[in-house]
N, C-alpha and C positions, 0 to 999 in steps of 0.2 A: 428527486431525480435531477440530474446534474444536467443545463441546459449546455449548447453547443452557440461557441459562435458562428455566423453565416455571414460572413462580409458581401453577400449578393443581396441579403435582403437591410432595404436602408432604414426601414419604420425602426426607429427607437435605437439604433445602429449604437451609439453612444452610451447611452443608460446599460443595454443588454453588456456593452462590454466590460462597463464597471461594474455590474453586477454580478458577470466572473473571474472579473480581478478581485470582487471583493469575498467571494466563495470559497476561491483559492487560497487567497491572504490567512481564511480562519480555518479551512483546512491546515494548512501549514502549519501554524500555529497551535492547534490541537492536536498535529502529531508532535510535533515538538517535546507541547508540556507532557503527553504521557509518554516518550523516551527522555525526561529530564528527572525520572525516578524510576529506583532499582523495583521496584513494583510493577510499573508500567514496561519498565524493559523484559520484565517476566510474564508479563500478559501480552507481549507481541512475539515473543519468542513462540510461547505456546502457540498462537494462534497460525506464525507463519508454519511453524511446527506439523501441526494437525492439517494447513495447505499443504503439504507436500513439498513445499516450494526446489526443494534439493532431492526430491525423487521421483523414481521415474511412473509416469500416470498409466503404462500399459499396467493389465490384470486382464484375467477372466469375464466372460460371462458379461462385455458389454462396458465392464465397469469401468474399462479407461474413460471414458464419454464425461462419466463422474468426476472421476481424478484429476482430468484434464480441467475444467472450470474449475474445480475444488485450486488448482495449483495455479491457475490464472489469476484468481482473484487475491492470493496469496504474495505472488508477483506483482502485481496492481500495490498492495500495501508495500511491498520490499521496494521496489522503485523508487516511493513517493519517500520513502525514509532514506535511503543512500542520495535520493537528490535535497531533502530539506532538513537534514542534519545527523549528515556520513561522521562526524564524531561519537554521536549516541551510538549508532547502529553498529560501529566495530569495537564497545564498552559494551553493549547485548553479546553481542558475538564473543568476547572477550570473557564473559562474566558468565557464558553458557557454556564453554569450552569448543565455542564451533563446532562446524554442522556435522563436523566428520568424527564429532568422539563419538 
């Protein structure tokens, strides 16, 4: 589980914040290497794919409730790739024929 910083609380104020600089840093970095091959760019496709991320989350019977966090968490990965390495993500997009074929 991914801590939060709280700049009101001072115990440890410093350690805690290098310790989600340092989180991030290998987040970053392991998305990177698996959008830095045609493999990896085909397991994030699918995955934002199956989020929904580019349709719409109403349906039936409740099921938007589903769809909706299904396409959130989707979104959550598509951000963090357009912000730590938008070269891969439009060579995915490019190599996928984008979202709209």
């Amino acid at each position: 589980m991914k801590r939060e910083y709280d700049p009101l609380n001072t115990v440890d104020e410093e350690k805690l914040k290098a310790a989600l600089e340092k989180e991030e840093a290998i987040e970053k970095s392991d998305i990177c290497w698996l959008m830095s091959t045609a493999s990896g760019r085909r397991i994030m496709w699918g995955l934002l794919e199956t989020a929904g991320v580019n349709t719409t989350s109403v349906a039936r019977h409740n099921l938007t409730y589903v769809n909706e966090g299904r396409r959130q968490v989707g979104l959550i990965y598509l951000n963090k790739i357009k912000a730590y390495c938008f070269d891969r993500y439009q060579l995915m997009e490019k190599e996928n024929g984008g979202y709209n074929s």
